[in-house]
Structures are given as structure tokens and as C-alpha cells.
Short mmCIF file of the C-alpha atoms (twelve columns), coordinates in Angstrom:
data_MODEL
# 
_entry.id   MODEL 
# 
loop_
_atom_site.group_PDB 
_atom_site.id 
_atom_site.type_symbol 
_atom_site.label_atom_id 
_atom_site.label_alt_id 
_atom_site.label_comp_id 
_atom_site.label_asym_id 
_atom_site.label_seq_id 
_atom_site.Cartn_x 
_atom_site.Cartn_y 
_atom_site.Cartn_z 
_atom_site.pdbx_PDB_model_num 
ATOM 1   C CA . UNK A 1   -10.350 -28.876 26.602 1 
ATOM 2   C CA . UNK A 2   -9.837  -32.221 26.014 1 
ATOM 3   C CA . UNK A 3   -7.700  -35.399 24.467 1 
ATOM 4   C CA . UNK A 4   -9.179  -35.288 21.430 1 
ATOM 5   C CA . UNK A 5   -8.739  -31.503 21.052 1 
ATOM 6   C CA . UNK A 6   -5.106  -32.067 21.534 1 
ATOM 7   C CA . UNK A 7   -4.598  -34.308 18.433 1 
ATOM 8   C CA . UNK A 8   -6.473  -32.453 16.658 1 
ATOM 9   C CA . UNK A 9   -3.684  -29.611 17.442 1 
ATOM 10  C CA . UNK A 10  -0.701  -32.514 16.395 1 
ATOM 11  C CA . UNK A 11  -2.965  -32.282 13.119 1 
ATOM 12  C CA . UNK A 12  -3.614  -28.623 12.618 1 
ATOM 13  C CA . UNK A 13  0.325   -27.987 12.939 1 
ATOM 14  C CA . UNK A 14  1.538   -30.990 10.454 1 
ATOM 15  C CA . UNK A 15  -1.283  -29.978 8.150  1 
ATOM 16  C CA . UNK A 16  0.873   -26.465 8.146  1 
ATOM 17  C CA . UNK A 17  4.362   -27.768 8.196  1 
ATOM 18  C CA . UNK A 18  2.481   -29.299 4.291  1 
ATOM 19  C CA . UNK A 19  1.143   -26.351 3.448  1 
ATOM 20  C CA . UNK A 20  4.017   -24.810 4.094  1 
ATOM 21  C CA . UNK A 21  6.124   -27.198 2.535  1 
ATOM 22  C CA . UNK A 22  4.135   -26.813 -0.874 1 
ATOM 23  C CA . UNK A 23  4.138   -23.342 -0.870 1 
ATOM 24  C CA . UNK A 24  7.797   -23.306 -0.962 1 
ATOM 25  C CA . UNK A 25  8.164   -25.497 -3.729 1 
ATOM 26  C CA . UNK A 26  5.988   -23.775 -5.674 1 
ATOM 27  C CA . UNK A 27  7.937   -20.588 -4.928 1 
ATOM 28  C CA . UNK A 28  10.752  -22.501 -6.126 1 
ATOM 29  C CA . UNK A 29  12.924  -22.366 -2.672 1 
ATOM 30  C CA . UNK A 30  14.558  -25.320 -2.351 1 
ATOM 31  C CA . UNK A 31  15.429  -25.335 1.709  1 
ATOM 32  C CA . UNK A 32  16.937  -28.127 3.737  1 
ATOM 33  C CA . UNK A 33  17.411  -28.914 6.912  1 
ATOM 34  C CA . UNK A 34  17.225  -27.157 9.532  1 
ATOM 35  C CA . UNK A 35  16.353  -24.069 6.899  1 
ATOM 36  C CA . UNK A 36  12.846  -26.105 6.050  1 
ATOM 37  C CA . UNK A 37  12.562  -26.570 9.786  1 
ATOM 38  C CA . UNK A 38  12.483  -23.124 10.885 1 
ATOM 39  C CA . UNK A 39  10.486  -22.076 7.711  1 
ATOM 40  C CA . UNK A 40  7.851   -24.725 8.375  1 
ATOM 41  C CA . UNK A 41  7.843   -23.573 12.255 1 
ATOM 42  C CA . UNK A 42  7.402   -19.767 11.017 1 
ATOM 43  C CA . UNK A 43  4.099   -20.641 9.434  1 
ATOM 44  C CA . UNK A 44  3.063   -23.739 11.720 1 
ATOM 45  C CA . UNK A 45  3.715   -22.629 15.371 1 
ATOM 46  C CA . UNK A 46  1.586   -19.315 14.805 1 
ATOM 47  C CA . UNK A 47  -1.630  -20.848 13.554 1 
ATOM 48  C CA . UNK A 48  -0.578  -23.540 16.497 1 
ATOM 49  C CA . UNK A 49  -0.166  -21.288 19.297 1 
ATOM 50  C CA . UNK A 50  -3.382  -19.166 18.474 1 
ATOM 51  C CA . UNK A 51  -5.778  -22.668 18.085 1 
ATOM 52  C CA . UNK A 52  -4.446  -23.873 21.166 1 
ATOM 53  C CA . UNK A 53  -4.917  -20.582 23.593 1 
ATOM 54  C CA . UNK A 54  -8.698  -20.352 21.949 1 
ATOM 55  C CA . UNK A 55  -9.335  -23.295 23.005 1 
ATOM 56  C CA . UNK A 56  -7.959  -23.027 26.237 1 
ATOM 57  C CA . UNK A 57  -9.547  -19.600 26.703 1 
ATOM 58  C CA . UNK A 58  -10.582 -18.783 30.332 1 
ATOM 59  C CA . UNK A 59  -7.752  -20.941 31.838 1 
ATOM 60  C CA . UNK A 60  -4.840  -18.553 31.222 1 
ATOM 61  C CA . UNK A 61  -3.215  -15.468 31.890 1 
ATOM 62  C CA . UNK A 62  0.206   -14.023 30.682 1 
ATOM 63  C CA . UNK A 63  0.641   -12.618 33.977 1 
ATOM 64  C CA . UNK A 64  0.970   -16.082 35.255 1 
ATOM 65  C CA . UNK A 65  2.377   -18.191 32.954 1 
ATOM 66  C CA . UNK A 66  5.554   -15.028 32.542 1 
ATOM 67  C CA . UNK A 67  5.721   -14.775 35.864 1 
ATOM 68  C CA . UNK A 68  9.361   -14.943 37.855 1 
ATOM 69  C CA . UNK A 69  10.479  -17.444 39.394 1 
ATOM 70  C CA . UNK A 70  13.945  -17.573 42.239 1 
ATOM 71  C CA . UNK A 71  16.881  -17.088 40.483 1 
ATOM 72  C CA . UNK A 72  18.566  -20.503 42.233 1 
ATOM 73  C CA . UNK A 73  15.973  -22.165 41.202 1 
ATOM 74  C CA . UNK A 74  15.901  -21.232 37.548 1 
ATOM 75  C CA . UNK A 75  20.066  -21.864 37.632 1 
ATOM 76  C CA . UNK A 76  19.300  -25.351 39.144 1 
ATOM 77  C CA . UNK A 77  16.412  -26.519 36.656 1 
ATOM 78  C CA . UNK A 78  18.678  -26.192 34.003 1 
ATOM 79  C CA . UNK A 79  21.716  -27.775 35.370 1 
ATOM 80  C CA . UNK A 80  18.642  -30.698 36.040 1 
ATOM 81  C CA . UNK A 81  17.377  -30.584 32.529 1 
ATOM 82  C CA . UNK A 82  21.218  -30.842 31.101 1 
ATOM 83  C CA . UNK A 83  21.572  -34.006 33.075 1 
ATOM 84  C CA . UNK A 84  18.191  -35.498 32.124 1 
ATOM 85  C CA . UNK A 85  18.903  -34.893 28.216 1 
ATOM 86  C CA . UNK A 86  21.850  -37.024 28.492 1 
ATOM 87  C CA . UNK A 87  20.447  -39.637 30.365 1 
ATOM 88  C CA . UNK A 88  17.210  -39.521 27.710 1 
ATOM 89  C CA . UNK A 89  19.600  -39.596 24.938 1 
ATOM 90  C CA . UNK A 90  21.064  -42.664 26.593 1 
ATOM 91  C CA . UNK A 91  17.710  -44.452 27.204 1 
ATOM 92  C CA . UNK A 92  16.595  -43.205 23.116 1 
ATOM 93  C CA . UNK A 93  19.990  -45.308 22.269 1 
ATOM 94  C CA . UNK A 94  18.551  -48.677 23.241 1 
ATOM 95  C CA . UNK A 95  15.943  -47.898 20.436 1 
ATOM 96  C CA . UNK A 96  17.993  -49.519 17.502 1 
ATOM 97  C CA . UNK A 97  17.636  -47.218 14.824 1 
ATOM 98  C CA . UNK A 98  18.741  -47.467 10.883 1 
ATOM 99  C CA . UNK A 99  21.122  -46.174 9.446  1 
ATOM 100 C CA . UNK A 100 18.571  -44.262 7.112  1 
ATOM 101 C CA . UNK A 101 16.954  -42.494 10.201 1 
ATOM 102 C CA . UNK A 102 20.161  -41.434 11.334 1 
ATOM 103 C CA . UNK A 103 21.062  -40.038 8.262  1 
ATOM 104 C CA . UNK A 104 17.633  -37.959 7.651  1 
ATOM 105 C CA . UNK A 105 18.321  -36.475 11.667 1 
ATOM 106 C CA . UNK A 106 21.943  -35.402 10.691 1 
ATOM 107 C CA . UNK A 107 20.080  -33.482 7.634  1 
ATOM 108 C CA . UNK A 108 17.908  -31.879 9.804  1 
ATOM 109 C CA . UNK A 109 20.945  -30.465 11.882 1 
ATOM 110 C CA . UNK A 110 22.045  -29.498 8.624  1 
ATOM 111 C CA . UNK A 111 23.068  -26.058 7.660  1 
ATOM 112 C CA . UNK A 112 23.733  -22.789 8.861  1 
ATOM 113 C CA . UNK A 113 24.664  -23.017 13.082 1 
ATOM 114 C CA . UNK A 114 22.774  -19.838 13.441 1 
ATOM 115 C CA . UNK A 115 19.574  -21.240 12.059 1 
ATOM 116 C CA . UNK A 116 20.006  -24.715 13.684 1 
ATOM 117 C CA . UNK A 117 20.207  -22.815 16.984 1 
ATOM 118 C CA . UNK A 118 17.319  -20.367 16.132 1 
ATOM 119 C CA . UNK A 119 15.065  -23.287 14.883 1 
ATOM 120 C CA . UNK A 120 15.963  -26.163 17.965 1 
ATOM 121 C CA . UNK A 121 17.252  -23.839 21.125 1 
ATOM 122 C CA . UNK A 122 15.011  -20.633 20.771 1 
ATOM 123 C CA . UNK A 123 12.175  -21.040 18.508 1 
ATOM 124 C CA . UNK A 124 10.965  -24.612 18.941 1 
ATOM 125 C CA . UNK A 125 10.920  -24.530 23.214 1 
ATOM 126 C CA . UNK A 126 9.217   -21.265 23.407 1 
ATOM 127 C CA . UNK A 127 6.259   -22.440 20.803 1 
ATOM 128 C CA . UNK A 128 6.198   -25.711 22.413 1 
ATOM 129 C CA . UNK A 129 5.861   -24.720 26.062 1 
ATOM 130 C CA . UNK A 130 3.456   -21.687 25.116 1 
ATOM 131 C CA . UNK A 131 1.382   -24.867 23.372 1 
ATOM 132 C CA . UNK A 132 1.990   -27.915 25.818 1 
ATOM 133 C CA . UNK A 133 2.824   -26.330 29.104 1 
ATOM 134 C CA . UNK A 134 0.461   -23.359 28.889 1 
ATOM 135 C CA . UNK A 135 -2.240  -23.225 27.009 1 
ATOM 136 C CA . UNK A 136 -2.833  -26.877 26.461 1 
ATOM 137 C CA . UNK A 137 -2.442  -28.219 30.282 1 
ATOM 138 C CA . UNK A 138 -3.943  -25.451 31.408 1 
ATOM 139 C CA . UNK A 139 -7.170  -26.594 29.456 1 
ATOM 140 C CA . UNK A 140 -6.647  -30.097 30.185 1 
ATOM 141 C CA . UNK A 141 -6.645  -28.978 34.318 1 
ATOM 142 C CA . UNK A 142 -10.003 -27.484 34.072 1 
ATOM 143 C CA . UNK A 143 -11.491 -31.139 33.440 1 
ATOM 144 C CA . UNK A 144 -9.079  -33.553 34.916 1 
ATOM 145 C CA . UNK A 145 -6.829  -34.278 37.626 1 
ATOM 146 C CA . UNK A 146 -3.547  -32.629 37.883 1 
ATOM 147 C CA . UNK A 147 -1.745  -36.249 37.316 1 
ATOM 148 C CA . UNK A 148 -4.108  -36.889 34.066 1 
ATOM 149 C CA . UNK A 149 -3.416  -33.717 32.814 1 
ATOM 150 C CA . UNK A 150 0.191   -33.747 33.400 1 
ATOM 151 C CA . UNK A 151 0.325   -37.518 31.719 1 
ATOM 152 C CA . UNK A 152 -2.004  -36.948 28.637 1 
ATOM 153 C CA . UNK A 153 -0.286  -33.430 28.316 1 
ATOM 154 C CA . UNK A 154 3.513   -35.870 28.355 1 
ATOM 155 C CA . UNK A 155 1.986   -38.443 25.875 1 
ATOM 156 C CA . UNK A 156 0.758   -35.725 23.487 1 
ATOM 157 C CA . UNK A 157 4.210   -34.651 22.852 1 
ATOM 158 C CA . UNK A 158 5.701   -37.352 22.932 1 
ATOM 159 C CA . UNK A 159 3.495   -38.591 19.939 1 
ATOM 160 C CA . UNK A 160 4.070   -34.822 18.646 1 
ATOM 161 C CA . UNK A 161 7.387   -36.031 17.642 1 
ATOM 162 C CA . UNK A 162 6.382   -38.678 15.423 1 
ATOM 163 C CA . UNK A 163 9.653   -40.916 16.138 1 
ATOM 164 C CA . UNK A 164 10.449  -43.080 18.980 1 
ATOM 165 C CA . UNK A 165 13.635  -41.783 19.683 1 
ATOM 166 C CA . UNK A 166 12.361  -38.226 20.529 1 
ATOM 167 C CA . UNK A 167 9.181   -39.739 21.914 1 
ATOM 168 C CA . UNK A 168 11.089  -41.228 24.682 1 
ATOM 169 C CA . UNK A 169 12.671  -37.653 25.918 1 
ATOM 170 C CA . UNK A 170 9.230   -36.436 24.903 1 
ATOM 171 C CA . UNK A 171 7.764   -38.354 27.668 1 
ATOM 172 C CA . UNK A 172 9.986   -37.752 30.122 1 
ATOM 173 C CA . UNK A 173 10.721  -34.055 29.293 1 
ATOM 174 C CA . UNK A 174 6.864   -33.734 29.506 1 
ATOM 175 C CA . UNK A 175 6.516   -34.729 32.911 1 
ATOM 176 C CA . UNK A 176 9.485   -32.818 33.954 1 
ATOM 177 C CA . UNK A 177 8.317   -29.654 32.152 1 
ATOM 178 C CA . UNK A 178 4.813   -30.308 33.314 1 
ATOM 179 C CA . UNK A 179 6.061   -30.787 36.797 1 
ATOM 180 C CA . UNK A 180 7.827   -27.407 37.146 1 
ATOM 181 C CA . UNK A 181 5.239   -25.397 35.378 1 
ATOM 182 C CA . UNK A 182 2.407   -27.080 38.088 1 
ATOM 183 C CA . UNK A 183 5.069   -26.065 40.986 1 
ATOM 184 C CA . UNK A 184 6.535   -22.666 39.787 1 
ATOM 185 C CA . UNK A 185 2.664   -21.792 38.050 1 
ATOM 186 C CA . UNK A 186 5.081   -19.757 35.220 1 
ATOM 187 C CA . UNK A 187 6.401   -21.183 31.748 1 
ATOM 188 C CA . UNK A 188 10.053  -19.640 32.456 1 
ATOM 189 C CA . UNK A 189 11.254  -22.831 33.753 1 
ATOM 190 C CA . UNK A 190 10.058  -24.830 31.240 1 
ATOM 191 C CA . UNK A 191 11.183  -22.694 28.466 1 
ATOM 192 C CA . UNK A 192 14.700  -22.764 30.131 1 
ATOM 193 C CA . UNK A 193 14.520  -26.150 30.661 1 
ATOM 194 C CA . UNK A 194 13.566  -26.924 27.086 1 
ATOM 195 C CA . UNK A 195 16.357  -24.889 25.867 1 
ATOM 196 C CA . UNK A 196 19.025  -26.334 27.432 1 
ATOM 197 C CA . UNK A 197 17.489  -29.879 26.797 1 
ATOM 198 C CA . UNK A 198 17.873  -29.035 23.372 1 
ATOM 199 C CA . UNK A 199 21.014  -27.282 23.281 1 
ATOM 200 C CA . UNK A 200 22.430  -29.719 25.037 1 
ATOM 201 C CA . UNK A 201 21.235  -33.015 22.804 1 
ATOM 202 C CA . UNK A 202 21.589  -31.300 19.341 1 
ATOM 203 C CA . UNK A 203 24.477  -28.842 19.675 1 
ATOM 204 C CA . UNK A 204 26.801  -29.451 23.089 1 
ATOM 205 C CA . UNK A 205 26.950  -33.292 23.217 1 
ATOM 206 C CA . UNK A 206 29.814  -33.281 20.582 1 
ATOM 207 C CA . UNK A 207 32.090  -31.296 22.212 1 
ATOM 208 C CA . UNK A 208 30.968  -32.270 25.960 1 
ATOM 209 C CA . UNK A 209 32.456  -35.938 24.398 1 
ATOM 210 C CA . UNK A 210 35.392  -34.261 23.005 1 
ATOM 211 C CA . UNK A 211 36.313  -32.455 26.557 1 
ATOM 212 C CA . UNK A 212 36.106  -35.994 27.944 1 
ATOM 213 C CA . UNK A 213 38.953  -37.013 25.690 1 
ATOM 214 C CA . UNK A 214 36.805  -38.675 22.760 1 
ATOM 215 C CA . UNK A 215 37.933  -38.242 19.270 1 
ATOM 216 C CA . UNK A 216 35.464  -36.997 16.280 1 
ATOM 217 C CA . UNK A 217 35.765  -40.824 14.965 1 
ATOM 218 C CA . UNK A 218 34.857  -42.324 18.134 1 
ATOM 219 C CA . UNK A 219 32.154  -40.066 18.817 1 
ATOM 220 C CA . UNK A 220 30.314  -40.793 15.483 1 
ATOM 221 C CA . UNK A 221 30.943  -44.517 16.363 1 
ATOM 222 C CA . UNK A 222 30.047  -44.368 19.432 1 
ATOM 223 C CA . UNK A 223 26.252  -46.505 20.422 1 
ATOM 224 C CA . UNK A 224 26.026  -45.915 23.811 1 
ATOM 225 C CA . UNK A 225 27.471  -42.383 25.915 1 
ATOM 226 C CA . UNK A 226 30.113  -43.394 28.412 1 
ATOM 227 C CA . UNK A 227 29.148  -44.890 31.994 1 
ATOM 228 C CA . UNK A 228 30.950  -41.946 33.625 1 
ATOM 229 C CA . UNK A 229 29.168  -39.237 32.115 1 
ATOM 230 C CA . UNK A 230 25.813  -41.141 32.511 1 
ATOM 231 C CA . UNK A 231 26.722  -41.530 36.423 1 
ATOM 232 C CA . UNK A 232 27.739  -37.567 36.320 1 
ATOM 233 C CA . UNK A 233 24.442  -36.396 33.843 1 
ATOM 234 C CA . UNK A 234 22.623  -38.891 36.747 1 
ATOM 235 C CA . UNK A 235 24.275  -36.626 40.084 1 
ATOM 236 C CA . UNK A 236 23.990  -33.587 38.144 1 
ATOM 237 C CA . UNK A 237 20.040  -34.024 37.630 1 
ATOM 238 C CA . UNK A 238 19.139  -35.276 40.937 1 
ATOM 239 C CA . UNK A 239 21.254  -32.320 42.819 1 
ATOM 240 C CA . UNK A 240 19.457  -29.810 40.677 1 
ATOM 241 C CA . UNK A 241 15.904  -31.058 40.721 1 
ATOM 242 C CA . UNK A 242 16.853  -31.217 44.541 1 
ATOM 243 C CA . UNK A 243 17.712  -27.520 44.570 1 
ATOM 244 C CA . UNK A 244 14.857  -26.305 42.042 1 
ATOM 245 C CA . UNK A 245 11.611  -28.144 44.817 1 
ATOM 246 C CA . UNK A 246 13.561  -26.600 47.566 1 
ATOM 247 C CA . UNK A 247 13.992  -23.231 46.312 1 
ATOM 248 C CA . UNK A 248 10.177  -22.920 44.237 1 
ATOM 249 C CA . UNK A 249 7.305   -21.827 46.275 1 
ATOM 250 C CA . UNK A 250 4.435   -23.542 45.788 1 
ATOM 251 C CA . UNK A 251 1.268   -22.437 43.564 1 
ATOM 252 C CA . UNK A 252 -1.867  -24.185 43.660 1 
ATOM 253 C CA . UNK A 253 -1.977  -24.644 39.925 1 
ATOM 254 C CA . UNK A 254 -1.522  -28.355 40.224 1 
ATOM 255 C CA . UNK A 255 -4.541  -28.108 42.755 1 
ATOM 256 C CA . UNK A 256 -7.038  -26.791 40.669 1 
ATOM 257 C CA . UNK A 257 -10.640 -29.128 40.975 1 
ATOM 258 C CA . UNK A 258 -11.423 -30.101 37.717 1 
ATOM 259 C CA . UNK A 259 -14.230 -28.100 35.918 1 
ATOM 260 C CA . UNK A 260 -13.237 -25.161 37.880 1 
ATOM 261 C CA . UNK A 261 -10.257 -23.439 35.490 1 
ATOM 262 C CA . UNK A 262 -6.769  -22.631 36.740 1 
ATOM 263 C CA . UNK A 263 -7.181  -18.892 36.382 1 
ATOM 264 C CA . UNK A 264 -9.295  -18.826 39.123 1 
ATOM 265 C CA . UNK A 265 -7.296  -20.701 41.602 1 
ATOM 266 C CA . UNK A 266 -3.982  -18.943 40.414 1 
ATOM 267 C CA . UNK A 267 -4.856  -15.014 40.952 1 
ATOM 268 C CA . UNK A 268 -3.559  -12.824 43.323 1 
# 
């Protein structure tokens, strides 16, 4: 599995989101927001999910990618991945971006809380990471180095986003996610990870703001998060990324020669 198989995959899942998309209007349902999202990702990540693991076949098992991982770790991967969002959503902020943008993402959150929560914090990471972390660098490891596979893996969701704003925590999210499925050899970190990195940028940021004393106003004109919560997002990351490599045992996922297929280096 290859580059080029992965963009093909960024193009077999738009070309549904369309499909999708058409079919709706036809049916006359006239969704928004996040209600469009989750219907798009009901008929997209499916199709998605099965491409990808076919062409990955041979490198996988569900035994290892739902495998367990420590308990402090898994506790201190997500404190890491709250403190990372924040500092990507800082470093997405020196993107300038109009006001039009910024209007179409606050449609997107749009709608019901249950659904935006369904579609960003439970849906979205557990078809992603089943696509990017499992089946798709799993493919990529059985023909190139761990480091290529972990990079071309980051870039291909990053693009996967289509925006640079998201791009930017796409990248580094990638390589974070990457990281701790290569270390833990299971997807529950990165799914947990994901979560929270989504939670956290599309549902808790308001009210994390408000704790620190920030009114509604100066939230929404706010273009840059405080220094003190940066510095705290920057401790809180660093401690738990600290704790998760101390606590994970090591698999040799990340080892696997290329050409050979991680199932084979994974088992027992």
C-alpha cells in the first residue's frame, strides 16, 4: 500500500460525502451543519473504512489494533492530547482566516449538541483512526520505513482536511497519533486521543475560556488564546506525553522491515 493509494482514499470518501449530498437533496432533506456532517459520514466512512482495510489486507489484525493498553498511560495521553489541541489551535490562529471561513466553521458546529458531539467526538475519531492509524499505516509499514510511514500517513490527513487551519493540527495530531499507535501497537490511544482533541477544540474551549474569567464577547473577539493557558496547555502536554512513553511497553510495530507486513512482527 502506497501514497498514491492513499489519495485515492481522500477521493473515494469526498466522492461519497457528493453522493451523499445529492441523494439528500433529491430526497428533499434539507440538513445543515453538523446534521449534513454526520449524514455524509454515515454513508462516507463505511465505504472508507472497508477500501482502506482491503487494501491493507495482510497487515492487520483486530486483536492488535483493540488491544489494551496501561490504564496511566491511557489517562496521561489524553491529558497530552488536551494540551496539544490548544497549543494547535493557537499555532492554526496565525493562519489569518476570513471572516467567510469562519462563518461556514460556526455552521458546521451548528445544530443539535447531541449530533455535534456524535458527528466530531465519537464518530469522526473512531473512522479516522480505524482509516489513518490502522489500516492505512499499517499498509504504508509493509513498504517503507517507520518514519516515512508515520510522515506520509501525517500529511495525508492533514490534506484530508482540505483547509489549512485543520491541516496544521492534522499534521501534528498525525504524528502524535501515529507515534502512540507505533509504541502502544493498539488504536485505543489514538481514538482517545482524537476524542479529546476534538472535544476539546470544538466543544470545551468556550467554557475552559469562560472558567478563566473571559466573557462570551471577549471570547468571540478574541485572535489569539491567552499566554497563560498556552504556557499551562504547553506543561500539561509535555507532563503527559512524559507519563504515556514511561508507562507504554514497547511493540515492535514501528520496527517492522519494510516489505515484510506488521502482522507478522506484531503476533504473540
Amino acid at each position: 500500500m502506497g501514497v498514491w493509494h492513499g489519495i485515492g482514499l481522500l477521493v473515494l470518501f469526498y466522492a461519497c460525502v457528493l453522493v451523499a449530498g445529492v441523494a439528500a437533496g433529491a430526497a428533499g432533506m434539507r440538513l445543515e451543519g453538523s446534521g449534513f456532517i454526520l449524514l455524509s459520514q454515515a454513508v462516507a466512512w463505511p465505504v472508507t473504512v472497508w477500501a482502506t482495510a482491503r487494501l491493507a489486507k495482510g497487515t492487520w489484525r483486530w486483536s492488535e489494533l483493540l488491544a489494551p493498553v496501561p490504564g496511566v498511560a491511557a489517562v496521561a495521553f489524553v491529558f497530552a492530547s488536551a494540551g496539544i489541541a490548544l497549543l494547535c489551535v493557537a499555532l492554526a490562529g496565525l493562519i489569518p482566516m476570513p471572516e467567510e471561513i469562519r462563518k461556514g466553521f460556526e455552521k458546521a458546529l451548528a445544530g443539535d449538541p447531541l449530533t455535534v458531539f456524535l458527528t466530531l467526538v465519537i464518530v469522526a475519531p473512531i473512522a479516522e483512526e480505524l482509516c489513518f492509524r490502522g489500516f492505512l499505516l499499517r499498509g504504508l509499514l509493509a513498504r517503507s520505513s517507520a518514519a516515512k510511514a508515520v510522515a506520509s500517513s501525517s500529511v495525508l490527513f492533514a490534506v484530508f482536511h482540505l483547509n489549512p487551519w485543520q491541516a496544521v493540527t492534522g499534521v501534528v495530531t498525525g504524528v502524535l497519533f501515529a507515534w502512540a499507535a507505533l509504541r502502544s501497537g493498539s488504536l485505543v490511544l489514538p481514538v482517545l486521543g482524537h476524542m479529546t482533541v476534538n472535544g476539546t477544540v470544538s466543544i470545551l474551549l468556550g467554557p475552559i475560556l469562560g472558567l478563566l474569567g473571559h466573557s462570551e464577547a471577549e471570547v468571540e473577539a478574541m485572535t489569539s488564546l491567552p499566554g497563560g493557558l498556552m504556557a499551562g496547555a504547553s506543561v500539561v502536554a509535555a507532563a503527559g506525553l512524559l507519563v504515556a512513553a514511561k508507562t507504554l511497553p514497547r511493540t515492535p510495530l514501528g520496527e517492522v522491515a519494510p516489505g515484510s507486513g506488521p502482522s507478522g512482527s506484531v503476533a504473540g
